[in-house]
N, C-alpha and C positions, 0 to 999 in steps of 0.2 A: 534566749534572753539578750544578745547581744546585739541579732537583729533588732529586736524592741526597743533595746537602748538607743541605738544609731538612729530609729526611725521616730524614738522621743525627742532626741536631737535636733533632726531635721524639722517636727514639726515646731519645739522653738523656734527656730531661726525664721519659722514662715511667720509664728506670733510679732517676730519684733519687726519683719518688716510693716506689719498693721494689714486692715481690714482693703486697702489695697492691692497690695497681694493675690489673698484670700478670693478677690473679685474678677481679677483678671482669670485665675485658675493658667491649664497648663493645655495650651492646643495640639490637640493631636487629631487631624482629620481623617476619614479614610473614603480613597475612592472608589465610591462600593459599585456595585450592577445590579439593582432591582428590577431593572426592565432590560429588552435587548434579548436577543438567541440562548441565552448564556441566564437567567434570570431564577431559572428554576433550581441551579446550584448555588445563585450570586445570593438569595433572599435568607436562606438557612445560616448560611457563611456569614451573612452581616447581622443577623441576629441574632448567633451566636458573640459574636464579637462584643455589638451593642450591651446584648445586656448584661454582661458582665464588667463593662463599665460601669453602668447604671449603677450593679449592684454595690461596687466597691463606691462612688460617690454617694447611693444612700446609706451603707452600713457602716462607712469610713470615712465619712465627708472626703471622699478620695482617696488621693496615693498622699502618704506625710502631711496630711492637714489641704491638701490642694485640691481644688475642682478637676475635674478631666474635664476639657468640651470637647465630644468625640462626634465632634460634623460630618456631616456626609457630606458629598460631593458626585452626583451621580453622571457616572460613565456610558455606562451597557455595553461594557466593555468594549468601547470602541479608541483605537489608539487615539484618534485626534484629540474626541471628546476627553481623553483621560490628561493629555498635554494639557489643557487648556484650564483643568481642573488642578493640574499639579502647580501651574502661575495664579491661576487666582487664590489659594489655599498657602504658597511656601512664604511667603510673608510675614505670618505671626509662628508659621507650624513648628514642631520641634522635631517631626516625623512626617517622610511620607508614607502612605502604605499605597502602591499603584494597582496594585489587584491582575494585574496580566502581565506575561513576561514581553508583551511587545510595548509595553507603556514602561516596563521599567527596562527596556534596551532605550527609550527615545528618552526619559528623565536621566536615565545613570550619567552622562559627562556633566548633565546642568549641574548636578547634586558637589561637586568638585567646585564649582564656582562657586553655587548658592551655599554649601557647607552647610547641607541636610541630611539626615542619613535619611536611606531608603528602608523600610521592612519588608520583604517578603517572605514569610516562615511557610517553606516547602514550595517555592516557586521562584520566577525569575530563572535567570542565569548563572549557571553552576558555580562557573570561576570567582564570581561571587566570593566564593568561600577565599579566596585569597584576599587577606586584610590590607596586606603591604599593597598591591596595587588598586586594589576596589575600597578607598580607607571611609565610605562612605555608604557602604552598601550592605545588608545582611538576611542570608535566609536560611537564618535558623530555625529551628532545629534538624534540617534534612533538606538534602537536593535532589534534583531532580539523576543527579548523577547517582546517588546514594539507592536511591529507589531501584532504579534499572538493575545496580547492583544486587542487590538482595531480591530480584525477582528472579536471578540469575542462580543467586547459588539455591532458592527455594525449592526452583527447577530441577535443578541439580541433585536435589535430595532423592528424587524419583529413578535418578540414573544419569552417565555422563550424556552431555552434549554434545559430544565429538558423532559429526554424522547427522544429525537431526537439524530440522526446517523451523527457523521460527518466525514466523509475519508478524511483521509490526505495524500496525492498523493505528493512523494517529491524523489527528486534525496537522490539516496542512497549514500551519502556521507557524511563528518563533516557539509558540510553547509545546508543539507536538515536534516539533525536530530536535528539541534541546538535549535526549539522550540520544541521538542518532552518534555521533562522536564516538562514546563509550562503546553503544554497541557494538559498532564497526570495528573498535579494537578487540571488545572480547570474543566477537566471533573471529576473528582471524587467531586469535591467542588459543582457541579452547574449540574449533575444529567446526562452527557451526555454522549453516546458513542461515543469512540474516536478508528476510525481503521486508522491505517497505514497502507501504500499503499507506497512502496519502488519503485522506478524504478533504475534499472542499469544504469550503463555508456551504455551499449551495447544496452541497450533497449528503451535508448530517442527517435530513432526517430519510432519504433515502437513498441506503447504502447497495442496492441489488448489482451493481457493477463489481465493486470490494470483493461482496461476497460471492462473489463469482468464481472471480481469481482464489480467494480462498479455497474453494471447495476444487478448482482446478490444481492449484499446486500444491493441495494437503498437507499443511504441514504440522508439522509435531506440537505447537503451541501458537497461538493468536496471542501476543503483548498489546494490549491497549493504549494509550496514548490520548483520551477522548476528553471531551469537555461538553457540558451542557446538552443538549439536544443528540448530540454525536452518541453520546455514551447509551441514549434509551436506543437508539436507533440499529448503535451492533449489535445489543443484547436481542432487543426482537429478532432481527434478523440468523444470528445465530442460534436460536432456540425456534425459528421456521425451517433452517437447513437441517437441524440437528449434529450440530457440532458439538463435541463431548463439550461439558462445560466447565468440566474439572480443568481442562486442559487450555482454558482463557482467564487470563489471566492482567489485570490494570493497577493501570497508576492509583493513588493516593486521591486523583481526583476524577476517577473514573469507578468506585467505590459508595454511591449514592443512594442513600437506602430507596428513595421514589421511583429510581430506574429499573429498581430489581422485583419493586412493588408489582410492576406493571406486567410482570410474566412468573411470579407467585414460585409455586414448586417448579416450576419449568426452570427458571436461574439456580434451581440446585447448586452447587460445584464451585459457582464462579466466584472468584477471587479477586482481592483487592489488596497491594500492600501498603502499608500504612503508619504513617509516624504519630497518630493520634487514634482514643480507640472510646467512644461514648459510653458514661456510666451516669446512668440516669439517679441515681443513688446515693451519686456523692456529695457529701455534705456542701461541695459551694455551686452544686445543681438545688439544694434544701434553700441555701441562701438566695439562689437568683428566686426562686419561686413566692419566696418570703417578703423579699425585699424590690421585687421587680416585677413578677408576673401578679402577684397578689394587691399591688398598689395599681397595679393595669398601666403601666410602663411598658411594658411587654407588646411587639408584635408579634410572636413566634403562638403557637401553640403545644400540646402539652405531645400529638403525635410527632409533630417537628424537633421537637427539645428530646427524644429520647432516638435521635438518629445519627447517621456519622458525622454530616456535616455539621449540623449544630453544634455537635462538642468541640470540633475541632475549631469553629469559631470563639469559643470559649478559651481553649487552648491561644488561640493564636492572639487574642487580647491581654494571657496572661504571662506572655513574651514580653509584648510591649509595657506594659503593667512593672515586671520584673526590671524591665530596661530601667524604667525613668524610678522605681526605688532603690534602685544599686546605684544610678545617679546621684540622687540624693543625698542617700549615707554618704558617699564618698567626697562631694562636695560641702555638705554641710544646710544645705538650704533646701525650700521646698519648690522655688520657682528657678527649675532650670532652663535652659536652652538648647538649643538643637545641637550644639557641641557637646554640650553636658551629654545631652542622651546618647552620644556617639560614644561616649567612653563609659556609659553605665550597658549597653548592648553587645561591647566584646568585652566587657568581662560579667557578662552571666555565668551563673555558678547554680542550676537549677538539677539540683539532688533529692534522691530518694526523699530526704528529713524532711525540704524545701516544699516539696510535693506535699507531704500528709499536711503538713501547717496552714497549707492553702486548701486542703480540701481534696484535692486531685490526686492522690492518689491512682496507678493505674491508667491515667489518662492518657500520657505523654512518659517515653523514657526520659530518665537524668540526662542531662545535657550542660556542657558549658562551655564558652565563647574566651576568645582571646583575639591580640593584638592580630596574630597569623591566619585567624581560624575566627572566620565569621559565620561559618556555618553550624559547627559547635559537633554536627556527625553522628544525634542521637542514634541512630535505628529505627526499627518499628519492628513490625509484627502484620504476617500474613495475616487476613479477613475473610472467611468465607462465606458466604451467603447459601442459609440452611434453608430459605424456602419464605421465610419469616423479618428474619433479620441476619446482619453477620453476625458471626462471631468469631474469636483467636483460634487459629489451625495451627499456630506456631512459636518454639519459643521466640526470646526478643532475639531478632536479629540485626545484625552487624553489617555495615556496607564493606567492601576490601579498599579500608584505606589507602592501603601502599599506591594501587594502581590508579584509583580517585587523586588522592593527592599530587601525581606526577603529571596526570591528565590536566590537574584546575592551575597547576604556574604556569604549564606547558600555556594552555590557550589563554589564558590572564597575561601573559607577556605578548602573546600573539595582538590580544587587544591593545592593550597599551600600544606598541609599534604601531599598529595600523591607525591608531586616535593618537599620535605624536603632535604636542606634545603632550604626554598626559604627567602628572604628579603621582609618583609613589614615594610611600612613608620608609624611610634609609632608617628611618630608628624602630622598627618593627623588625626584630631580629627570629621573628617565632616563640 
């Protein structure tokens, strides 16, 4: 009742500025990849996203009375292209969202000038999660550090690591290298060999080199690290070697329900960890279809809508969604700015209760955001792929803070020095 009241609030305040306001609405662009290498993960993800905007402007004329205009801006995932889309788009925007971790390594110092915050929920760069020196930046609810984490200790449940071989099979780029750090320390901490296993741009869709080396230095688990194209490409070729498939194991974005499509009962085993988990069932999937797919708004279809990416595009709109209503209340008004949404995105407060009101239940663990902690450190839950679809192998799991959090100031200061002079927040006490 008291979120209602606050968001009764806010939407007076947008009544009394008048039908001006109301017309401008609230820009929040995103640089999506519909086309490009990368296309077949980018389309799900952005239409998950899309129409849960959609839905909330036709069942809510918005967030507090306000229009979202949720523009695209297309990349194909390519850094240039996505620079060029983060200057023509920061202007009016109150967010960016850059969609790859090598577009939000070349935006993150602009954002410090331009005083925009960034979104990347489950992407980008880890130290991120450090508010005092990244005061600009957020990728909540889970990093890429947090992931590595909890594929670690999942691992772990089967037996210690001390002694055993794990390859890490990852696109050669900022976002496949971005747990290497982590790993490097828990395998020197906890007794395990750690090979990397690079793939090219050139070489996603044939990986027969990789898996070469795989089957030569056998080791106790394959880590993925894959994106778009890359990720169909181990799975075939892993299930042509007959590598156990129990024992492969990917990132959050390497978790694809079409990848796994394409080798049926043969991807038995294989596993995905995951800070978001699709329910087709849930009432603000009832609304999108009500309010979006049924007015034929909708690009997605009904086999897309009920997969992992889709929802988590859902999810990761209702990040943003979250951000600029917790703005609101707290300001008072309905037409904020990209300041505003900086101070409604660390302090999210996305609980159990938070969750059923919205529908989602299930979808996404509780999670919430501060001054110190822009990452907010949900967890997830292992995925495994029965043949069919995934499903939870696990309960909700927990990243190891203690060792995450010393790792994200350690190299968040690291940055800062090497980008000197950079601005951190002295009144950010954690």
């Amino acid at each position: 009742m008291k979120i209602l009241a606050k968001l009764a609030a806010a939407s007076a305040a947008v009544a009394l500025l008048g039908t001006a306001a109301l017309a401008e609405g609230i820009y929040a662009p995103n640089l999506s990849y519909r086309t490009g290498p990368f296309a077949a993960t980018g389309i799900p993800l952005m239409n998950g996203q899309k129409d849960y905007i959609e839905m909330l402007n036709a069942r809510d004329g918005g967030i507090g009375g306000v229009m979202i205009d949720f523009d695209e801006c297309e990349t194909g995932y390519s850094t240039e292209k996505g620079v060029e889309c983060y200057e023509k788009t920061k202007g009016k925007a109150v967010v960016t969202q850059p969609w790859s971790t090598g577009i939000t390594l070349q935006v993150l110092p602009k954002t410090n000038v331009d005083q925009i915050p960034i979104l990347a929920p489950g992407y980008g760069f880890s130290p991120m999660a450090d508010g005092k020196v990244f005061q600009w930046a957020f990728n909540a609810p889970s990093s890429y550090w947090d992931g590595a984490s909890m594929i670690l200790q999942y691992l772990e449940g089967n037996g210690s690591l001390d002694g055993k071989k794990i390859a890490f099979l990852h696109l050669d780029h900022p976002y496949g290298k971005e747990p290497i750090p982590f790993l490097e320390k828990k395998a020197a901490e906890q007794g395990f060999e750690f090979l990397p296993i690079p793939v090219g741009l050139k070489e996603m869709q044939n990986q027969s080199a990789q898996w070469l080396q795989i089957r030569r230095e056998r080791p106790d688990y394959v880590v993925m690290w894959g994106w778009g194209a890359m990720n169909a490409g181990a799975i075939t070729e892993a299930v042509k070697t007959k590598f156990p498939m129990e024992n492969f194991v990917g990132v959050w974005w390497a978790g694809h329900d079409a990848d796994l499509t394409l080798v049926g009962d043969a991807g038995k085993g294989y596993k995905s960890i995951s800070w978001s988990f699709p329910n087709p069932d849930a009432p603000v999937m009832a609304d999108i279809r009500k309010h979006v797919v049924d007015a034929g708004n909708s690009l997605s279809n009904e086999t897309e809508m009920q997969g992992v990416f889709y929802g988590r595009g859902v999810v990761i709109s209702m990040v943003l969604a979250e951000g600029i209503r917790t703005a609101q209340e707290h300001f008072g008004k309905g037409e904020i700015n990209a300041s505003e949404l900086r101070w409604g995105l660390e302090n999210l407060n996305v609980t159990e209760a938070r969750l059923a009101e919205l529908g989602m239940s299930g979808m996404v663990p509780p999670f919430a955001t501060s001054c110190a902690d822009h990452t907010g450190h949900s967890g997830g839950w292992m995925l495994e792929w029965d043949g069919a679809k995934f499903v939870k192998v696990s309960d909700h799991l927990m990243p190891e803070s203690a060792a995450i959090n010393a790792l994200e100031v350690e190299k968040a200061a690291e940055y800062a020095e090497a980008n000197a002079p950079w601005p951190v927040n002295e009144d950010c006490d954690g």
